[in-house]
C-alpha positions in Angstrom: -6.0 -31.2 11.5 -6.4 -34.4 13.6 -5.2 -34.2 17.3 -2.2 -37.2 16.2 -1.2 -34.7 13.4 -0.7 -31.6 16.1 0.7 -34.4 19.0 3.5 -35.9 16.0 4.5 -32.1 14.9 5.1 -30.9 18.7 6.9 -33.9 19.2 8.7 -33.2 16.5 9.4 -30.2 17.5 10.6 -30.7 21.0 12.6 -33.7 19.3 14.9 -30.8 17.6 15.4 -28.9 20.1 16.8 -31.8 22.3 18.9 -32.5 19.3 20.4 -29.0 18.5 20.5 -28.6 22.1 23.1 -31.5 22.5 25.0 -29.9 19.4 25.2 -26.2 21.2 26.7 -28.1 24.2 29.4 -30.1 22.4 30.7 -27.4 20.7 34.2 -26.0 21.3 34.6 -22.1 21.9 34.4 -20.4 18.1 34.2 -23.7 16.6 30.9 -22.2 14.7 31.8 -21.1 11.2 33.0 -17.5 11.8 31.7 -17.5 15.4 34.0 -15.5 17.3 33.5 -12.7 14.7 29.4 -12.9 14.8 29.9 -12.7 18.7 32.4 -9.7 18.5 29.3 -8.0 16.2 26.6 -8.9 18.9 29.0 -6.9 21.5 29.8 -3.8 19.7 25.4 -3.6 19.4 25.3 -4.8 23.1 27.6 -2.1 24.1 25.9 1.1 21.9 28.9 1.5 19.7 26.6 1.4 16.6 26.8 -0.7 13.5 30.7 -2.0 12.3 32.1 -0.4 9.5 33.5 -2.9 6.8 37.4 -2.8 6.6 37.5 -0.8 9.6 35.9 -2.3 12.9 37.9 -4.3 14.6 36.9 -7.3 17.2 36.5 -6.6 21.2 39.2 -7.1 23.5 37.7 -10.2 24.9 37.1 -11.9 21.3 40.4 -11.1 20.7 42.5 -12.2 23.8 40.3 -15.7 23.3 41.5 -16.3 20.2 45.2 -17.5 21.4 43.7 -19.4 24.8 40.9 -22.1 23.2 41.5 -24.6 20.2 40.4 -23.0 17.3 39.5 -24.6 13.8 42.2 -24.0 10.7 41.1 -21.0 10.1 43.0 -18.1 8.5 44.1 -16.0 11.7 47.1 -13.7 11.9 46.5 -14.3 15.6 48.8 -17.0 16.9 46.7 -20.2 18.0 46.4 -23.8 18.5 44.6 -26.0 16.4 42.3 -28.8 17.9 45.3 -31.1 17.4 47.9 -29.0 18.8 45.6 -28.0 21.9 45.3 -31.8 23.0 49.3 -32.5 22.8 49.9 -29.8 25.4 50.7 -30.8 28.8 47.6 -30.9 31.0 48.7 -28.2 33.3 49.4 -25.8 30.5 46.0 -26.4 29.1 44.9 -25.3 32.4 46.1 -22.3 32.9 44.7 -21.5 29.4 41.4 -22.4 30.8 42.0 -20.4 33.8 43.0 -17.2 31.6 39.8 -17.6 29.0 37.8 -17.7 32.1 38.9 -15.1 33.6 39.2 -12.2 31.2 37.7 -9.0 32.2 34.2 -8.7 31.6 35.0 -4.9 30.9 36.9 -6.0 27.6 33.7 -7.0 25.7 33.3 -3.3 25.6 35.9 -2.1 24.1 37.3 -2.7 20.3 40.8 -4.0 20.5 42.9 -1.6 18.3 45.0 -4.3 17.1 42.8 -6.7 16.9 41.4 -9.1 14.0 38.9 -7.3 11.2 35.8 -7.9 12.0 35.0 -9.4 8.4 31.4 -9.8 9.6 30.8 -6.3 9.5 29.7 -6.8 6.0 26.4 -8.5 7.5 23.3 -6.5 7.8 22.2 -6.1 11.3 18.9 -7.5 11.9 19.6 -10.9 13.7 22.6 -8.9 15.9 19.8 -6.4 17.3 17.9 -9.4 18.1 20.2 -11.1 20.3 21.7 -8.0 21.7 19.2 -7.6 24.8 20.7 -11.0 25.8 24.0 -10.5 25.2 23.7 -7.5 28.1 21.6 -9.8 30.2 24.1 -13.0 30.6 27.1 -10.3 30.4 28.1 -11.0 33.8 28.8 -14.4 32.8 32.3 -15.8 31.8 32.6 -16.2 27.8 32.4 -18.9 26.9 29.7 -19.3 29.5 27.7 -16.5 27.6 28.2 -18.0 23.9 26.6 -21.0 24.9 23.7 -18.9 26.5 23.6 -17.2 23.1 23.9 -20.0 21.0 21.0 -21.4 23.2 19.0 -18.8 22.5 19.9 -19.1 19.2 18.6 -22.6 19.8 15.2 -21.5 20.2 14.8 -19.0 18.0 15.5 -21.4 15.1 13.4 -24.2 16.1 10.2 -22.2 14.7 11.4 -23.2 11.2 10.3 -26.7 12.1 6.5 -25.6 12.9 6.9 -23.2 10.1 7.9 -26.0 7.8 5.2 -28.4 8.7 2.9 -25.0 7.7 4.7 -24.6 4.7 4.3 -28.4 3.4 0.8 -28.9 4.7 -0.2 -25.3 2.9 1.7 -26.5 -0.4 0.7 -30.2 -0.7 -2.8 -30.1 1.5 -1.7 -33.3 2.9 -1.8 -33.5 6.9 0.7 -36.7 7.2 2.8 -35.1 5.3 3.1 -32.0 6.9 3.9 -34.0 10.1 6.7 -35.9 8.1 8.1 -33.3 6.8 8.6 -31.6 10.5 10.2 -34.7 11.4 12.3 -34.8 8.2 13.6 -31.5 8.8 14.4 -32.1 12.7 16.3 -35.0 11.9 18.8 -33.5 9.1 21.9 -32.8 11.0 22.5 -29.8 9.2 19.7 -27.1 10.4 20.5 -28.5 14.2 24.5 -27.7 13.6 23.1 -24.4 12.4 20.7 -23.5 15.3 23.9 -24.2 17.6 26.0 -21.7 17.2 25.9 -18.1 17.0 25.1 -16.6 13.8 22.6 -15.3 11.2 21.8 -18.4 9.4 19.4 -19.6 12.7 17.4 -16.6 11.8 17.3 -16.7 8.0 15.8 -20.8 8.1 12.7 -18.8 10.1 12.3 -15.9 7.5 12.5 -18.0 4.5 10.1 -21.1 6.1 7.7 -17.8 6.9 7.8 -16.3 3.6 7.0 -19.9 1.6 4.4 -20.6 3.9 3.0 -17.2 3.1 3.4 -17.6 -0.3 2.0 -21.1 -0.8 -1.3 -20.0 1.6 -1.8 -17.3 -0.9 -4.5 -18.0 -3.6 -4.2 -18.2 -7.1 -4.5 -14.4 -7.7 -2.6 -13.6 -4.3 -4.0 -11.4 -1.5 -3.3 -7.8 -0.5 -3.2 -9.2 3.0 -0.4 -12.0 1.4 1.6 -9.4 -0.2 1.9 -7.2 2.7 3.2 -10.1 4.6 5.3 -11.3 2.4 7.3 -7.9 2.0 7.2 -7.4 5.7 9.1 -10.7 5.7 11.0 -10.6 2.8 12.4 -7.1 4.4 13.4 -8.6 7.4 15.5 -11.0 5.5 17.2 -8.7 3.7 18.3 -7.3 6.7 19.5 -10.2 8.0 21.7 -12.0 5.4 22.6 -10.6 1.3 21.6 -14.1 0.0 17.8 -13.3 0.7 18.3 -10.9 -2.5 18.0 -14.1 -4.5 14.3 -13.5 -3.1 14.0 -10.8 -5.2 13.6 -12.8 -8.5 12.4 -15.5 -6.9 9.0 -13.1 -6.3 9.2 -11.4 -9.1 8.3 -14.7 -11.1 5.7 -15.1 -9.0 3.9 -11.7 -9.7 5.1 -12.1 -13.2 3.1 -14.8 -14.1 0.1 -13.4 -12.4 0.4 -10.7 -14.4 0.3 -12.6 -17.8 -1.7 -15.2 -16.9 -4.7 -12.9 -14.9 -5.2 -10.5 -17.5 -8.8 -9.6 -16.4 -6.9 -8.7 -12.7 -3.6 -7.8 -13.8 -3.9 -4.1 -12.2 -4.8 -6.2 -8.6 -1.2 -8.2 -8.9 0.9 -5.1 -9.9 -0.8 -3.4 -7.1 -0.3 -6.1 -4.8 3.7 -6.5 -6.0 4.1 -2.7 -5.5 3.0 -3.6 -2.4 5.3 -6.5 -1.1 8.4 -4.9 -2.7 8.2 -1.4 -1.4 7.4 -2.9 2.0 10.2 -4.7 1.7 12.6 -1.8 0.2 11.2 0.7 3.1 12.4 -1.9 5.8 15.6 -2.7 3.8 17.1 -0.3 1.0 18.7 2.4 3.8 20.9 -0.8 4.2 21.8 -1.5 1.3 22.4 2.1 0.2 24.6 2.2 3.2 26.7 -0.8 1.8 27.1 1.3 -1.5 28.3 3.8 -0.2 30.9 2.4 2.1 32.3 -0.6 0.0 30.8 0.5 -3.6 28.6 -2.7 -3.8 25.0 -3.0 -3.1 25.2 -6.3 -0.9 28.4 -5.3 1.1 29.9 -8.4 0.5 34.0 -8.6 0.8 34.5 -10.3 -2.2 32.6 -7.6 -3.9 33.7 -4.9 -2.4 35.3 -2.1 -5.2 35.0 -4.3 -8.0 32.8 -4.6 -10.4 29.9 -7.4 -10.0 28.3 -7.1 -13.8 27.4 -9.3 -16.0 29.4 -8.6 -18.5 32.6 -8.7 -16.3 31.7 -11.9 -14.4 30.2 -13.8 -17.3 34.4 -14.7 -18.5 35.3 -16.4 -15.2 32.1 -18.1 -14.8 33.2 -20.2 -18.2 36.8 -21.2 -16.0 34.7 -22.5 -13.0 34.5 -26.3 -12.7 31.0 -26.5 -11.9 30.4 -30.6 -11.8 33.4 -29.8 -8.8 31.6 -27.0 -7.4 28.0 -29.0 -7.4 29.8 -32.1 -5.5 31.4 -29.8 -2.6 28.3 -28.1 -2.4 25.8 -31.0 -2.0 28.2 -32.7 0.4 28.8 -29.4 2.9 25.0 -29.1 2.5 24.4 -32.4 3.8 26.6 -33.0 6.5 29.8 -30.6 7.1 31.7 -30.9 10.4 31.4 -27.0 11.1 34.7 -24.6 10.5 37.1 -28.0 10.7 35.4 -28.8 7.6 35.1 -33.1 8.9 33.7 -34.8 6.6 31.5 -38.3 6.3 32.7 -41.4 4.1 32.3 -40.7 0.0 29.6 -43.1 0.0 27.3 -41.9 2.1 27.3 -38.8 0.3 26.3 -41.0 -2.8 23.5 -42.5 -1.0 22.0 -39.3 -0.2 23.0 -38.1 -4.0 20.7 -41.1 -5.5 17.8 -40.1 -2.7 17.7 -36.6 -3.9 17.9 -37.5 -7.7 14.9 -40.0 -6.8 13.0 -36.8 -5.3 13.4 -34.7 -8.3 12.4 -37.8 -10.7 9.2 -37.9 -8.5 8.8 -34.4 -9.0 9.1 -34.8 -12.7 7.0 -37.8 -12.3 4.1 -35.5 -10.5 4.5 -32.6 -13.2 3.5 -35.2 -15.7 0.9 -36.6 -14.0 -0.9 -32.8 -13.7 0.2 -32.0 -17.2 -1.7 -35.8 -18.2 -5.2 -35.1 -16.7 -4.7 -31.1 -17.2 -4.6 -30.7 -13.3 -3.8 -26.5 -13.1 -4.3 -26.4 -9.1 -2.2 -27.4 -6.0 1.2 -26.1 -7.6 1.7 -22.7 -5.7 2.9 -24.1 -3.1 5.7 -26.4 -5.1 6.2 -23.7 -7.2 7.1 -21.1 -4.6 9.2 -23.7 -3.0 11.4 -24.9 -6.5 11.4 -21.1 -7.5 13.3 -20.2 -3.7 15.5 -23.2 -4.2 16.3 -22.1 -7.7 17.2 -18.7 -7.6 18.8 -19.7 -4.1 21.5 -21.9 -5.5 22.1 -19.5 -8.7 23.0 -17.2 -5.8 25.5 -19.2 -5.0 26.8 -19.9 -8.0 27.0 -16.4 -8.7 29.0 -16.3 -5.2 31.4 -18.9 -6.6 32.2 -17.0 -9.4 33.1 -14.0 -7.5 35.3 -16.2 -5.3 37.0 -17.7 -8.7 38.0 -14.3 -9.6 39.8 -13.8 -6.7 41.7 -17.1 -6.9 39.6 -18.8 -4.9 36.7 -21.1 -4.6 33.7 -21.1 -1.9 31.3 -24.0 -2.6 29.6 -22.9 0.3 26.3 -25.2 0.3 26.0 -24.8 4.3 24.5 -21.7 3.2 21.6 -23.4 1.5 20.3 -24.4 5.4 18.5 -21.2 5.0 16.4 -22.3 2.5 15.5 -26.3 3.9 12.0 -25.4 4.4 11.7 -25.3 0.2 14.1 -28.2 0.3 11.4 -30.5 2.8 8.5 -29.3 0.4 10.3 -30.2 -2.9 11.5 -33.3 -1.1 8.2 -34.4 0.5 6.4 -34.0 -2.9 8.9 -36.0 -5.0 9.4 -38.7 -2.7 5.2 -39.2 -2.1 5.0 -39.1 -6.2 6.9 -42.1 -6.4 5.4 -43.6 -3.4 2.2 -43.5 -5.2 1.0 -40.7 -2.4 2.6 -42.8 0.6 5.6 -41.5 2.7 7.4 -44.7 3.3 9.9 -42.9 1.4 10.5 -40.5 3.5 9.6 -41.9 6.9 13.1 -44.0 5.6 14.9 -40.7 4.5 13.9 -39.7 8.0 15.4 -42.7 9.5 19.1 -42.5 7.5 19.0 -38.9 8.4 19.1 -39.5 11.9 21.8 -42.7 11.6 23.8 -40.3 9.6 23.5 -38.0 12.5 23.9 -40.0 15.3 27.1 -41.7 13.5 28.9 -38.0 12.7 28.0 -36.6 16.2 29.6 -39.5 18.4 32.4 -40.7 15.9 33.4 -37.9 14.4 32.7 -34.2 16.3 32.7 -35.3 19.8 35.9 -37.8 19.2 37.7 -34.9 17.6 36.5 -32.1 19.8 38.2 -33.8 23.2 41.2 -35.1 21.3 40.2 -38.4 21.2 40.9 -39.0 17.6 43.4 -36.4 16.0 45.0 -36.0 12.1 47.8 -38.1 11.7 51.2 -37.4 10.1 49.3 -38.0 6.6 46.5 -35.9 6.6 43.9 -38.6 7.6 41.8 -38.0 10.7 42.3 -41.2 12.6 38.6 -43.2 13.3 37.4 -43.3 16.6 36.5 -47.2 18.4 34.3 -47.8 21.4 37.4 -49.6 22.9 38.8 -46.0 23.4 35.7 -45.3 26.0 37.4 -47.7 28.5 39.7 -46.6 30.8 38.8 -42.8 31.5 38.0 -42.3 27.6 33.9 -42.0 28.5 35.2 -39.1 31.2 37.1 -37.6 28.5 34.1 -38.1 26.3 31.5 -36.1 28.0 34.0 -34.3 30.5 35.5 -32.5 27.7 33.0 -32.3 25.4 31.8 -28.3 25.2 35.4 -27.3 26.4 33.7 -28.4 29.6 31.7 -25.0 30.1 28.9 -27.8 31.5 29.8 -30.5 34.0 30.3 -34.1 32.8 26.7 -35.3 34.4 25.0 -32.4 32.5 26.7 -33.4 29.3 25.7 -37.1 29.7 21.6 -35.9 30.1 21.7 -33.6 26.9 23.6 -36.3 25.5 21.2 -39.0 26.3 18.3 -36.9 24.8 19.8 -35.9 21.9 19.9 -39.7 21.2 16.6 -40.2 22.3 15.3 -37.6 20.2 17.5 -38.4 17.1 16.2 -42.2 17.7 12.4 -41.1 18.0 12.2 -38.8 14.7 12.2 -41.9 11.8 9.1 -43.7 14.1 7.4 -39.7 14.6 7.8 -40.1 10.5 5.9 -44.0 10.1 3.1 -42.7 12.6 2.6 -39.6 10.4 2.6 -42.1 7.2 0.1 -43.9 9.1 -1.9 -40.8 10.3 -5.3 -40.4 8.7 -5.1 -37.5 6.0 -8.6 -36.3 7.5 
């Protein structure tokens, strides 16, 4: 790989960090979806209580106590709180003595479980990613709260950036193409949604490294797989599983692949059921106590609350799947996959959705475009890669469809496509590959997918969260969030700005600096993307 290529990808790199770095900063106390619950998890591990029982465990004394002294999105809470909204109409000298009670609560109450407290409803998650950020929830425990969340969601920071290298791997292994491995790192720093992810505290960070690992292992593989492949891949698939349920839409995923080795190698078909009995028992010896566990506490395999002591077949599902409005549940879950203003649920203009809509139906034309092209000159090489990639993607989002349908049958709806973060190192290889087919090989088209990325980005982050998270701009009597003018900087509004951005857990100078390198970096990522179209493929 030329020495440009490794210089473009590190920049890359360093370029997200700057940019989810900004995003850990700005964000209010439990603003995060489900935060406070994912930190409440972390300290029962921290503290050696052992793993939370669904229904049962209930949040620390701390978590709890927080809950009624920070603004806190609209979320359902029997706990009395403020909203954003309410929080910035109180007088200033009541909101301080919030602030002075938040900081202040006894460090001893992370320890114990409030008895009244909110259910812990992320007891349901398997325990992987909270035993890895356990040893640093006892190291910054001295530290005030929400002090320590941003340490974690730091942390958290870090340990998600590797799905940009791993991505870069993952593209150059499925496409053999150098520049657009490098464009693809830069596409993938620049969405906004895998930096709002990495900033707060929760599983999702870790599950965009397992799954950019696993397709990268999958699309180095050869033709007829590896022993040395499979292992890996089970090892990695089993640490997914015990880090979020939706990696069970692995499952099939993998067993396509080995499936088709295994009618299409004939003369080595006892090599690929070997090397599947390989990857899926490694995967159920690291995983399957788990999930065993979750049967026999809650009656359903994957532990999830909507599932819990109901019956999940086929058969019983299949009837409220045919009541679902799924042209409904494909808009909300494109949009809150592209750009979702965390558990406030802002959201961007309808028309930039609808830009991004046409880009994405452009890169699955090209891809359609590419198939033909193989299928036209009887090309049989170079797909394992894409096919890893569309296979994750699909069995991914029939996960959540499957998801949505269990919602529906309780009444409700979840059109969760934030979830599908987990998965946007398949998305960059899918998207790399059907943008370049149309560009006749080039990457101008996504060296300029790069570039409205990072506008879209860069509009959202200093007109919408910021504005809203220091009270700048609030709902109005009618249900539409007010838009925020650089007029309203003037006259103390930039101290306000950067002063309160964070809940002010940083100092207003420190704020400006991340702020001025998240717009650096967020500026720098479309012209890292042209030098990478530019870079010489050998």
């Amino acid at each position: 790989m030329p020495r440009r290529a490794y210089s473009l990808i590190l920049l890359a790199w360093l370029c997200f960090l700057c940019r989810a770095g900004w995003h850990a900063a700005l964000l209010p106390l439990w603003e995060g979806f489900d935060e406070w619950a994912h930190v409440a998890y972390l300290q029962r591990l921290a503290s050696g209580q052992g793993l939370p029982l669904p229904g049962q465990t209930r949040v620390s004394r701390e978590v709890q106590a927080s809950l009624s002294l920070t603004p806190m999105p609209a979320a359902p809470l029997s706990t009395p709180h403020y909203t954003h909204g309410q929080y910035w109409r109180l007088p200033p000298a009541e909101r301080t003595e919030l602030r002075r009670r938040l900081m202040s609560t006894p460090r001893q109450w992370a320890l114990e479980e409030d008895p009244v407290g909110e259910l812990n409803y992320e007891a349901q998650q398997p325990p992987f990613y909270y035993l890895t950020l356990a040893p640093f929830e006892r190291a910054f425990a001295s530290l005030p709260l929400p002090e320590r969340v941003l340490a974690l969601r730091l942390v958290g920071v870090l340990l998600a950036s590797l799905a940009v290298p791993l991505t870069c791997a993952a593209v150059h292994a499925a496409t053999g193409s150098v520049p657009a491995a490098a464009a693809g790192a830069a596409l993938v720093a620049a969405m906004p949604l895998p930096a709002m992810t990495a900033a707060r505290v929760g599983n999702d960070a870790l599950s965009m490294v397992l799954f950019a690992a696993l397709l990268w292992v999958l699309a180095r593989a050869g033709p007829q797989g590896g022993f040395r492949h499979a292992l890996a891949a089970g090892v990695l698939l089993g640490a997914g599983l015990l880090t979020k349920a939706y990696f069970l839409t692995a499952i099939p995923a993998l067993a396509t692949i080995y499936g088709w080795r295994l009618l299409h190698h004939s003369g080595r078909r006892a090599v690929a059921a070997a090397q599947a009995a390989i990857l899926f028992g490694t995967a159920g010896l690291i995983s399957f106590w788990w999930y065993w566990r979750n049967l026999r506490l809650t009656g359903s395999w994957s532990g999830l609350q909507q599932t819990a002591g109901q019956s999940s077949s086929l058969a019983d599902l299949l009837p409220q799947a045919l009541h679902v409005d799924w042209l409904r549940f494909a808009e909300i879950s494109f949009r809150t996959h592209l750009w979702i203003g965390h558990w406030s649920f802002l959201q961007l203009r309808a028309w930039i959705y609808g830009v991004f809509a046409v880009l994405y139906l452009a890169a699955c034309a090209g891809l359609l475009l590419l198939w033909l092209r193989r299928r036209k000159h009887r090309q049989t090489t170079g797909w394992r890669g894409l096919g890893a990639a569309a296979l994750i993607c699909g069995w991914f989002w029939l996960g959540l469809a499957y998801h949505e349908v269990t919602f529906a049958r309780l009444g409700l709806s979840s059109s969760a496509g934030w979830y599908a973060v987990a998965i946007i190192s398949a998305e960059a290889v899918l998207l790399a590959a059907g943008w370049s087919a149309l560009d006749r090989g080039r990457l101008w088209l996504l060296a300029a997918a790069t570039a409205l990325f990072a506008l879209v980005d860069l509009y959202a982050t200093n007109f919408l969260l910021v504005p809203y998270y220091t009270g700048l701009i609030t709902y109005g009597p009618s249900g539409r969030l007010a838009s925020f003018h650089l007029s309203q900087l003037a006259n103390g509004g930039a101290a306000l700005f950067f002063g309160r951005a964070g809940g002010g857990v940083l100092p207003l100078p420190l704020n400006l600096a991340l702020w001025c390198l998240h717009a650096a970096a967020t500026v720098a990522l479309p012209f890292v993307a042209v030098r990478a179209a530019k870079t010489n493929p050998h």
